[in-house]
N, C-alpha and C positions, 0 to 999 in steps of 0.2 A: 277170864271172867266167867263164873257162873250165870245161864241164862237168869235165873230165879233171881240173883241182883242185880241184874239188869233195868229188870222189869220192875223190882221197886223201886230204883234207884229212878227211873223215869217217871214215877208215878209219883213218885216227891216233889218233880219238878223240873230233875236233871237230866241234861238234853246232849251233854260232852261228854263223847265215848271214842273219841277219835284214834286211831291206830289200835285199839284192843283187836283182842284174837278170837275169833268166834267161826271157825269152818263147819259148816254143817249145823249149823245151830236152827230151829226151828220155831220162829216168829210168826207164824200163820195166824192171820186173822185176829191179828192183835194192833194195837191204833201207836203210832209210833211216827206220829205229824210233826217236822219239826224238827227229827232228831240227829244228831250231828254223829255220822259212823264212817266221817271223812280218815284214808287211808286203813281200813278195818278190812282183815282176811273175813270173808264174808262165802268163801268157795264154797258151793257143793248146799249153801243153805238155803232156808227153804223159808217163801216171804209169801203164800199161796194168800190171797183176798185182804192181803196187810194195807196198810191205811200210814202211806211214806210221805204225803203230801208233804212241800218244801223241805224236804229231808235233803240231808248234806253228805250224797255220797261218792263225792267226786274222789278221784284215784284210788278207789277200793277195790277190792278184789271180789268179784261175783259171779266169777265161771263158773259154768255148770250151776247158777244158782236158781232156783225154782221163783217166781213172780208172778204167774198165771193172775188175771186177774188182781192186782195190786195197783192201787193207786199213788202214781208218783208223781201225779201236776206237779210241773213249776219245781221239781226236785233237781237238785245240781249234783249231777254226774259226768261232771267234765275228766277226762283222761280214766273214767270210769271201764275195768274189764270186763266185759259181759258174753265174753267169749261162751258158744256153745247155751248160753241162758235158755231161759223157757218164761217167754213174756207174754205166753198166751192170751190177749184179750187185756193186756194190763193197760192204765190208762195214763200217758206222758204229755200231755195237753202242756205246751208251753217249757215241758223241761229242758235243761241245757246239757248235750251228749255230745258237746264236741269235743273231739279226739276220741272218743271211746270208741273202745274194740267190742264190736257187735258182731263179729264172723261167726258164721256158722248159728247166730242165734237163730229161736223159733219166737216170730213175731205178728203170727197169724191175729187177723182180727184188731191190731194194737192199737193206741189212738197216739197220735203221733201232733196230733193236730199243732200249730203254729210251735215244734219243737224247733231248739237250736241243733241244726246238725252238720256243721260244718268239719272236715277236714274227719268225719263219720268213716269209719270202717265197718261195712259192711256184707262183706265179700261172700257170699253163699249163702245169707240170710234168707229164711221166710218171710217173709211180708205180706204174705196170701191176705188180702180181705183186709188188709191195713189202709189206715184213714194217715195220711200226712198233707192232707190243706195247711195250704200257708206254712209250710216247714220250710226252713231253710237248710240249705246242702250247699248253696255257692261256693265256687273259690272266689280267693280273693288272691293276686298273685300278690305274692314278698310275706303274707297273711298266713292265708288259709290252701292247702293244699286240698282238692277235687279230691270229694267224696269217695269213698271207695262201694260200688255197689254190681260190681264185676259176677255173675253169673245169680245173683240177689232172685228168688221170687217173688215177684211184686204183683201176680196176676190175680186180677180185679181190684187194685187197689186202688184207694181214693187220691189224688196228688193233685187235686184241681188249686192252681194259680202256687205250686210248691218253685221252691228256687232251686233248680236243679244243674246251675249254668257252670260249666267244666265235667262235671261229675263223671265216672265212668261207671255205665252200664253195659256194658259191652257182656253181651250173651246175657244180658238178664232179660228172665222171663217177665212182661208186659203184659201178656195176653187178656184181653179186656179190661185194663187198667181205665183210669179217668183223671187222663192230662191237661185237661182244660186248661186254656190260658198260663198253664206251668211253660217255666222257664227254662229252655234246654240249650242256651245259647254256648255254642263250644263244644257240649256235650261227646260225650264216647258213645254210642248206641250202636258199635258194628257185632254185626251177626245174634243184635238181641229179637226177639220175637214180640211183636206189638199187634195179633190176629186181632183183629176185631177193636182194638183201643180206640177210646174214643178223644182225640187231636186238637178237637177244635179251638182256631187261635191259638194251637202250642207255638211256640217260640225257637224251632232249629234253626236258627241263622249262624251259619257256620258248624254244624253239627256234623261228625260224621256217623251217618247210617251204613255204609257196606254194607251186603249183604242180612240188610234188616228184611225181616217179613213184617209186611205191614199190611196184609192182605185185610181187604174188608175196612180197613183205618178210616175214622170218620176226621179229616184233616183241615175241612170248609175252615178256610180264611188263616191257615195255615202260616205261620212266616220260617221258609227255607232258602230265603238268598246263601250263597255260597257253600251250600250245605252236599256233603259228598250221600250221591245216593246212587254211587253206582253197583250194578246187581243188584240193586233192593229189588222186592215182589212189593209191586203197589197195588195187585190184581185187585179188581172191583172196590179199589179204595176211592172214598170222595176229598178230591182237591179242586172244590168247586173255588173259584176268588183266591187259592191261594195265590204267594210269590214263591217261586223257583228261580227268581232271575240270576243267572250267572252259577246255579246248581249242575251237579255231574251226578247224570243219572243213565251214564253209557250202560249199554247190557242191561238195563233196568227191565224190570217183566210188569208193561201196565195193559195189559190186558182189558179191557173194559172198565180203565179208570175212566171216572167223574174228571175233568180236567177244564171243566166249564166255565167261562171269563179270568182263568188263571193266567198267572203270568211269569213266561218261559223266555224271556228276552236272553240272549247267549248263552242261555242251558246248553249241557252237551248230552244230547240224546242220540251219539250214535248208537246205532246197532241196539238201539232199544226196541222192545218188544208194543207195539202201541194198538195192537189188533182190535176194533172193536170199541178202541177209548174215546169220550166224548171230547171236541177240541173246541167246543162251539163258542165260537168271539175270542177263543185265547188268542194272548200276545206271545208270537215265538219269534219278535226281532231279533234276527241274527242267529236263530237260535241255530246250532249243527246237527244235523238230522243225516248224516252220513249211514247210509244203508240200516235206515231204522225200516221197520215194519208197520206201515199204516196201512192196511189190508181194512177194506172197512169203516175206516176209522172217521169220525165225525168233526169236519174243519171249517162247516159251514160261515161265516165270517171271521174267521181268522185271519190271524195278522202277519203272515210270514216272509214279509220284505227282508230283505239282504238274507233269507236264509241258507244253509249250504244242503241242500236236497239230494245231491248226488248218490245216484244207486240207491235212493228210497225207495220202497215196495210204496203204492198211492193205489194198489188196485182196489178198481170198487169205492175206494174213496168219497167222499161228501165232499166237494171244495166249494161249493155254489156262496158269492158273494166272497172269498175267499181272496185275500189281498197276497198277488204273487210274491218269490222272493225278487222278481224283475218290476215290481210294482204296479204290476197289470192286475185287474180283477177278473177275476173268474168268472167267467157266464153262469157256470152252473151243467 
């Protein structure tokens, strides 16, 4: 099909173009709300400030297709390729991209906001400066298979209260994202980078972190029950009120963490690095502390009955008011 009968053919009224052939075809900046270009080779073409609102482009083919700026609210690109795309600043408020292939796209700036993104492939994606509040990524097991967003840049990106629970982000860049109250329960996050992210009330319960740098992470009231964070860097991060209980955060480097009324009930903190960290009032019932490093470190009403201290460094320590692992209190 000719672009030029495209265009009139829509301007008549008509909105069914489904499977036509149009690679490289050049739609820019032309109003095309509505239009139905479900399963349509669409490769290589170019949609720059196009106007797709509820447009129907589910299983079409848009590698390599240019979208900068394009409005696609509420558009259905479900099993949609968008492989390598360029979605600069385009805006998907509510669109439905589940299953579609986003790898390697450029999605700097996008809006994302309350889209469907389940069983999402997004593996090496930019996302720099992308807004996905309220988007959904869940899996759903027997459903929906964890997002894919495996080494994804997502840094500074907005995801505050986003459902991100199985997902894997494993090596994807964070680095001053905005997780608020986002859902990471299950989640993949080993060896992604989260410097300076701001946590608070995020949801890793059962998450593994590995080797996450989380340094600087603002995590206050955090939820990390069973959550694996061992060799994370939590250096200078705040887990003021969070839960860690039953967390493995052996070899962890918390250096002058915030750890203040948290609670660390049979965490395993051996040979963790806790130099300097504030402990002040935390619960570490039971917690194993087997040749950690508390050099320093701030314990001042803490709670550390039944715990295993063995070959802990405690030099210089705070323990004053400090409830023993033998149940005795500390003088101070």
């Amino acid at each position: 099909m000719e672009l030029n009968e495209l265009l009139l053919r829509y301007e008549a009224g008509e909105t069914n173009f489904r499977g036509e052939s149009l690679p490289g075809v050049d739609l820019s900046r032309t109003d095309l709300i509505g239009i139905d270009l479900q399963t349509c080779d669409l490769s290589g073409a170019c949609f720059i400030l196009t106007y797709l609102n509820r447009a129907n482009l589910s299983h079409a083919n848009l590698q390599g297709a240019r979208l900068c700026g394009a409005n696609l609210s509420q558009a259905d690109l479900l099993h949609a390729n968008l492989q390598d795309a360029d979605l600069h600043g385009a805006v998907l408020y509510g669109a439905d991209l589940r299953y579609a292939n986003l790898g390697l796209a450029s999605l700097l700036d996008v809006n994302l906001i309350s889209a469907d993104l389940r069983q999402v492939k997004l593996a090496g994606a930019n996302l720099q400066g992308a807004c996905l509040r309220g988007a959904n990524l869940r899996y759903e097991r027997r459903v929906y298979e964890s997002a894919d967003l495996r080494g994804a840049n997502l840094q500074n990106a907005d995801l505050r209260g986003a459902n991100l629970s199985g997902a894997n982000l494993s090596k994807a860049n964070l680095r001053g994202a905005n997780l608020q109250e986002a859902n990471l329960h299950e989640a993949t996050l080993a060896g992604a980078v989260l410097i300076g992210a701001w946590l608070k009330g995020v949801f890793f319960t059962d998450a593994d972190l590995e080797g996450a740098d989380l340094t600087g992470a603002e995590l206050t009231d955090g939820k990390l029950q069973r959550a694996n964070l061992s060799e994370v860097n939590l250096t200078q991060a705040n887990l003021t009120s969070a839960n860690l209980t039953d967390a493995k955060l052996e070899r962890g480097i918390l250096v002058r963490t915030t750890l203040k009324l948290a609670r660390l009930n049979r965490a395993d903190l051996s040979r963790a690095d806790l130099r300097w960290a504030d402990l002040e009032e935390a619960s570490l019932i039971a917690t194993y502390l087997g040749r950690a490093d508390l050099r320093q470190a701030n314990l001042t009403q803490a709670n550390l009955a039944q715990a295993e201290m063995s070959s802990a460094n405690l030099h210089e320590a705070k323990l004053s008011g400090a409830t023993m692992p033998d149940g005795s209190t500390h003088d101070g």
